[in-house]
C-alpha positions in Angstrom: 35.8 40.9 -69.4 35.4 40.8 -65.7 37.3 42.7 -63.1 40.2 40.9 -62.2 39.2 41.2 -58.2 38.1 38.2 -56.5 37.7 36.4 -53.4 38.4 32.7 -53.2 35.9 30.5 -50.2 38.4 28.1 -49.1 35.3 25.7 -47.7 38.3 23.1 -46.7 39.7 25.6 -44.6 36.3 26.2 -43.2 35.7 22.3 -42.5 38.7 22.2 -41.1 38.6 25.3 -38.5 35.2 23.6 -37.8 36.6 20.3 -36.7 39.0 22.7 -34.4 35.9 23.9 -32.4 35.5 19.9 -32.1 38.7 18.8 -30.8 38.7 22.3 -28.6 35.2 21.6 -27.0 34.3 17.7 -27.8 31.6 17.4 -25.3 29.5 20.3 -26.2 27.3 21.2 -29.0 28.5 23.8 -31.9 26.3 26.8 -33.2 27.7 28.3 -35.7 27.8 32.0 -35.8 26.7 32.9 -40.1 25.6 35.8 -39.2 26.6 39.3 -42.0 26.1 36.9 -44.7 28.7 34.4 -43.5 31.1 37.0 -41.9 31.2 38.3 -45.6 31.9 34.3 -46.7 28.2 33.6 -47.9 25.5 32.2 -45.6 24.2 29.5 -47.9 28.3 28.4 -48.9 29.5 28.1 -45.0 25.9 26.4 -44.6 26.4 24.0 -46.5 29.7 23.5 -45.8 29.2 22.8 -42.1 26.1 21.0 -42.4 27.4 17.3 -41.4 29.4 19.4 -38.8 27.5 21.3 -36.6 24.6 21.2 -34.5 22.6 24.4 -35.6 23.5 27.6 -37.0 23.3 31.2 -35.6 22.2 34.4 -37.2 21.7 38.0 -36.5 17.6 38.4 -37.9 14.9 36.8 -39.8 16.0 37.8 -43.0 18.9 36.0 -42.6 17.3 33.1 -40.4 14.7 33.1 -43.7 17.8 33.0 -46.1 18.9 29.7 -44.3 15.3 28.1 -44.4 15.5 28.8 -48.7 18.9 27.1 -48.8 17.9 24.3 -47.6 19.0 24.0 -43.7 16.9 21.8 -41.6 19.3 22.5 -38.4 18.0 24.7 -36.0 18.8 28.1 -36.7 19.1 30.7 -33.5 18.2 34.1 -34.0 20.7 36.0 -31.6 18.9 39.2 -31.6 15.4 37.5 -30.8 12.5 38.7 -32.8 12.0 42.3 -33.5 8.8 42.9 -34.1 5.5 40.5 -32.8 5.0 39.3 -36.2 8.4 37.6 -36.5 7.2 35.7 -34.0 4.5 33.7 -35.9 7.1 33.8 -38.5 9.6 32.3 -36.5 6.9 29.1 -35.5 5.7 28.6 -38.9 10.0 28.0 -40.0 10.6 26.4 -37.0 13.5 28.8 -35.6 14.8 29.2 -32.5 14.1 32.8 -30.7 17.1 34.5 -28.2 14.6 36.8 -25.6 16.4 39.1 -24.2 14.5 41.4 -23.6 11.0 42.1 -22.0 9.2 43.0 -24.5 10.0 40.5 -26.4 8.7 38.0 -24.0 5.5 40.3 -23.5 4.9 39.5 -27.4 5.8 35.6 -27.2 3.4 35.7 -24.9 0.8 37.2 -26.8 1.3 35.2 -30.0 -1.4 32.5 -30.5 0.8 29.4 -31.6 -0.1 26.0 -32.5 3.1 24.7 -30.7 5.6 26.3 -28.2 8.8 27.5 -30.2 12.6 26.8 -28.8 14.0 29.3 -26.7 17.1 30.4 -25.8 17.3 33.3 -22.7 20.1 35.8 -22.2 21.4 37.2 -19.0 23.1 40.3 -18.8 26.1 39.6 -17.2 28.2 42.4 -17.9 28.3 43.0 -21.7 25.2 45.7 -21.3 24.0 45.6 -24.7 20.9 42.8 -24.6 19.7 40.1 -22.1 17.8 40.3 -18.6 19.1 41.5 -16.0 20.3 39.0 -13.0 18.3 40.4 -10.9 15.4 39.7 -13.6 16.7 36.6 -14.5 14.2 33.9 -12.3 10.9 35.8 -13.6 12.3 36.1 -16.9 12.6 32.1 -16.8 9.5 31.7 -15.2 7.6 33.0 -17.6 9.5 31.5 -20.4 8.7 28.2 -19.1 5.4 28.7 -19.3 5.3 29.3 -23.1 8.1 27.0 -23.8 6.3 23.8 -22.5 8.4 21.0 -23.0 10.2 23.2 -25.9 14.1 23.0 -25.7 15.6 26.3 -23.5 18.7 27.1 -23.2 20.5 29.8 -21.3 23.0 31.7 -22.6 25.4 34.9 -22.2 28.3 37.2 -24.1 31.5 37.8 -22.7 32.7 41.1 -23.3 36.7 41.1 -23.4 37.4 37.2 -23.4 40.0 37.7 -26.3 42.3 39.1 -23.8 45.1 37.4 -22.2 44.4 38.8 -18.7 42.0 41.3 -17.2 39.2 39.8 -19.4 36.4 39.4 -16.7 35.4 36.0 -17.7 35.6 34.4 -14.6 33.7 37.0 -12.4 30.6 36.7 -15.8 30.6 32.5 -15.6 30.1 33.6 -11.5 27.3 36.0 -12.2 25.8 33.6 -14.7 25.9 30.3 -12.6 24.4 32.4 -9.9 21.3 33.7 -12.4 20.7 30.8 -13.5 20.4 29.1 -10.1 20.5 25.6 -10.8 17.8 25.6 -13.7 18.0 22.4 -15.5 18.4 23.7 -18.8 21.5 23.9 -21.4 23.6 26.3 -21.4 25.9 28.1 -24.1 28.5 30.6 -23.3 31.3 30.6 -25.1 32.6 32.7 -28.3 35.4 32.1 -30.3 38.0 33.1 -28.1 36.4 31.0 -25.0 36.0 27.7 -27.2 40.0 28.2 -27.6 41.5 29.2 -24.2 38.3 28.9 -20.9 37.6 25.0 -21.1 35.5 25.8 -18.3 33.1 28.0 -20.5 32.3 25.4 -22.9 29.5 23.7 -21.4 26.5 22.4 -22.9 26.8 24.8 -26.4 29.5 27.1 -27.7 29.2 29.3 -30.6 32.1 30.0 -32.7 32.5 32.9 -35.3 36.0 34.1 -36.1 37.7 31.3 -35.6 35.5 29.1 -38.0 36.6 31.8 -41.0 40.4 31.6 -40.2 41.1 34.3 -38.1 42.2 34.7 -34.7 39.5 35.9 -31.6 42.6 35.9 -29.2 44.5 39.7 -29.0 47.5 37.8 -28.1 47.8 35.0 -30.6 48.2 34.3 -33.9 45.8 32.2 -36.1 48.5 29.7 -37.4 49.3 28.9 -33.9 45.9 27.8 -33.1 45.8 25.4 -36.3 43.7 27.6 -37.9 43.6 28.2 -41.6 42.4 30.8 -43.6 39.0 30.9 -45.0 38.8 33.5 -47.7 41.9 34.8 -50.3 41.3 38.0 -51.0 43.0 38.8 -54.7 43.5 41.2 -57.6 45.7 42.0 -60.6 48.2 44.6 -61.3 46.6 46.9 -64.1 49.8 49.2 -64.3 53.2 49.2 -63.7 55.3 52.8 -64.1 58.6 54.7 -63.0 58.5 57.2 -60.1 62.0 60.1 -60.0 63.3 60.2 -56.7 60.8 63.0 -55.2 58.1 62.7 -57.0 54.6 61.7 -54.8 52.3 58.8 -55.4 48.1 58.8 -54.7 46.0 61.3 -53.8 47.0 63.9 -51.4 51.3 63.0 -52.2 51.2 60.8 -49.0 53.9 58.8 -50.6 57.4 60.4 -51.4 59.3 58.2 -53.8 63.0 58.5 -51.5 64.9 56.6 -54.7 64.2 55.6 -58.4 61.4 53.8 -58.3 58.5 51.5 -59.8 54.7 51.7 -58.4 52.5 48.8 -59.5 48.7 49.8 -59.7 46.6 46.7 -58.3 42.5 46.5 -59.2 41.1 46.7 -55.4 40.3 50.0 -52.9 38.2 50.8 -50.8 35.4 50.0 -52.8 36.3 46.4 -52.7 36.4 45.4 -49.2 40.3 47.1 -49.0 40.8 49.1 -45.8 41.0 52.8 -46.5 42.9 53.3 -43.6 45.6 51.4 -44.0 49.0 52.9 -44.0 51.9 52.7 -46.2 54.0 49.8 -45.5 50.9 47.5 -45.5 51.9 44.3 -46.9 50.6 43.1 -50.5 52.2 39.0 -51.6 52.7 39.6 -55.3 53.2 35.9 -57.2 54.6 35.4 -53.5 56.6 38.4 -52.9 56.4 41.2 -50.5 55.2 44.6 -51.6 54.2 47.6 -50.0 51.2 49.3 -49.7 52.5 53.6 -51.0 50.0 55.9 -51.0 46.3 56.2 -50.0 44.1 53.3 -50.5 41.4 54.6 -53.2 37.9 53.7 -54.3 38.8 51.0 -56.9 43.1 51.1 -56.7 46.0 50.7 -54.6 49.8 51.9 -55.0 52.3 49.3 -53.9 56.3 49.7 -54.0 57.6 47.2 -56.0 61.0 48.9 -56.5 63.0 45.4 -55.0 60.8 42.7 -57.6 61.6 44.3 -61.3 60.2 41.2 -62.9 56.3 42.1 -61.4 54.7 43.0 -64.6 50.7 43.5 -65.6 48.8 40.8 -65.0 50.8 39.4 -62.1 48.4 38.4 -58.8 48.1 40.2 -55.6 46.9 38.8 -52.9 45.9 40.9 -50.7 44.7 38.5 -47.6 45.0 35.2 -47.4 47.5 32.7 -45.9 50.2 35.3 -46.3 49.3 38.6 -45.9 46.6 37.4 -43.0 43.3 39.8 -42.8 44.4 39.7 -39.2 47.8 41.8 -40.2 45.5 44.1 -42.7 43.6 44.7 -39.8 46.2 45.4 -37.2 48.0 48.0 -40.0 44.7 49.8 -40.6 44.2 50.6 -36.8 41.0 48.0 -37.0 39.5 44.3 -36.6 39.4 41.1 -39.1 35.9 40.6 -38.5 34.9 44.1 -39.7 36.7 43.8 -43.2 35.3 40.3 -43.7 32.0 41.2 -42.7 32.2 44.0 -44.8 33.3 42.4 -48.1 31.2 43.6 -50.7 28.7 42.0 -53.3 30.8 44.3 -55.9 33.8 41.6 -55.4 32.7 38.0 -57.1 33.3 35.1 -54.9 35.2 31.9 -56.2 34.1 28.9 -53.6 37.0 26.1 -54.2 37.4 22.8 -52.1 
């Protein structure tokens, strides 16, 4: 019999936070971000879910540009972190992908590589994130000689905001500056918008915008919830309780005794840890929904268990189901209690835990 951990792919919920990028940005193009399999979703199920949606799809790398190509996908398919190696590059041509340069010697090797026809292009500038993209400064020769090997080729120019999910302070304005002034009036599209830009900047929508977060159901903005944005949950994180028992007053629960039992009470044992996607740093008091109640997380998260205080619901027996994220508890509130971020526990869902696609 199989482990009774799961996590259900609400692709509804994903068709609908899709059509939220549409009424958000309506005159600009959508590039979906599928990159880490999907945010942890699956790239060929949120791929074929948003195929009649959006305009292309965007990945991290060729393996997972290739895993789009053997689905099926005919869209254009963006490889963020351009190619990395010269080989890709012929690679790229022969699948008909779309190359990010953002560096130089990536554009030394597209300018090497003897192709039949000029590949798509996008082009990154720097404007403050520091992690890829050409520098302002560099930004005209940079474009220059893209030109030259696009030749006719769709180019677009892009960028990253660093700190856009916050509700002040969050540079965007003075990076749309930098960028407008880089790109100098080229005629060629432009994309700069994440998530939390799509939702909040109308101004940094322009010609594409490339959501991630937000297509999976959780929120991009530090200062908002997801449910107040209209958006809905994409995955339902669940798993049984294997084991319900009495605790004395006193007596400690998990490894290390982190939990102290203050009263009389019963511990339900639920199939999911660490090994399953479940935060190991999340604190007691985390919330578990058991058959729609509230349970607390007591004691340390292990490999394949967790603890939960169910002293207050008498009638949770074995084989009652836990949900773990979902529409109630949010990955967004697992998160926040384990001192992290949504993305990195979706993204980091394992294979271990069978996924259940629904409607």
């Amino acid at each position: 019999m199989a482990r009774p951990t799961q996590a259900r792919i609400l692709t509804g919920n994903i068709r609908h936070n899709a059509q939220r990028v549409r009424e958000r940005a309506p005159n600009s193009r959508v590039m979906a971000c599928v990159k880490a399999d999907g945010y942890g979703h699956g790239i060929t199920t949120v791929s074929e879910t948003l195929h009649d949606i959006v305009d292309g799809f965007a990945v991290a790398c060729m393996s997972e540009a290739l895993a789009l190509r053997d689905a099926g996908v005919s869209k254009p398919v963006l490889m963020l972190e351009g190619p990395q190696s010269a080989d890709e590059i012929p690679e790229a041509a022969q699948k008909n992908l779309t190359l990010c340069i953002n560096e130089w010697h990536q554009l030394e090797w597209l300018e090497k590589a003897r192709l039949s026809a000029p590949l798509p292009c996008w082009l990154k500038i720097d404007t403050g994130m520091h992690r890829l993209g050409f520098s302002p400064q560099g930004t005209a020769e940079a474009l220059q000689r893209l030109e030259r090997q696009a030749r006719g080729s769709e180019l677009v120019l892009c960028t990253h905001f660093s700190s856009a999910d916050l509700p002040t302070d969050n540079g965007v304005e003075q990076q749309l500056q930098c960028f407008d002034e880089a790109a100098g009036g080229a005629p060629y599209a432009q994309s700069t918008a994440n998530s939390a830009a799509i939702l909040k900047i109308p101004g940094s929508h322009r010609d594409w915008v490339r959501p991630g977060y937000m297509l999976y159901g959780g929120s991009p903005l530090a200062d908002a919830a997801a449910a107040e944005m209209n958006l809905k949950p994409a995955m339902e994180f669940s798993a049984e309780v294997i084991s319900v028992r009495d605790v004395p007053t006193g007596d400690r629960v998990g490894y290390r005794g982190r939990w102290e039992a203050k009263r009389p009470s019963r511990i339900a044992t639920v199939a999911a840890g660490y090994g399953d996607g479940y935060p190991r740093h999340a604190p007691d008091g985390t919330p578990v929904f058991i058959d729609g109640k509230r349970a607390l997380l007591a004691g340390r998260v292990s490999m394949d268990m967790i603890t939960l205080d169910v002293t207050e619901h008498p009638e949770i027996c074995v084989g009652a189901r836990a949900v773990l994220w979902g529409a109630e508890p949010t990955v967004d509130e697992i998160a926040t209690a384990a001192d992290t971020i949504g993305y990195e526990i979706l993204a980091g869902m394992p294979r271990r835990v069978p996924r259940l696609v629904t409607g």
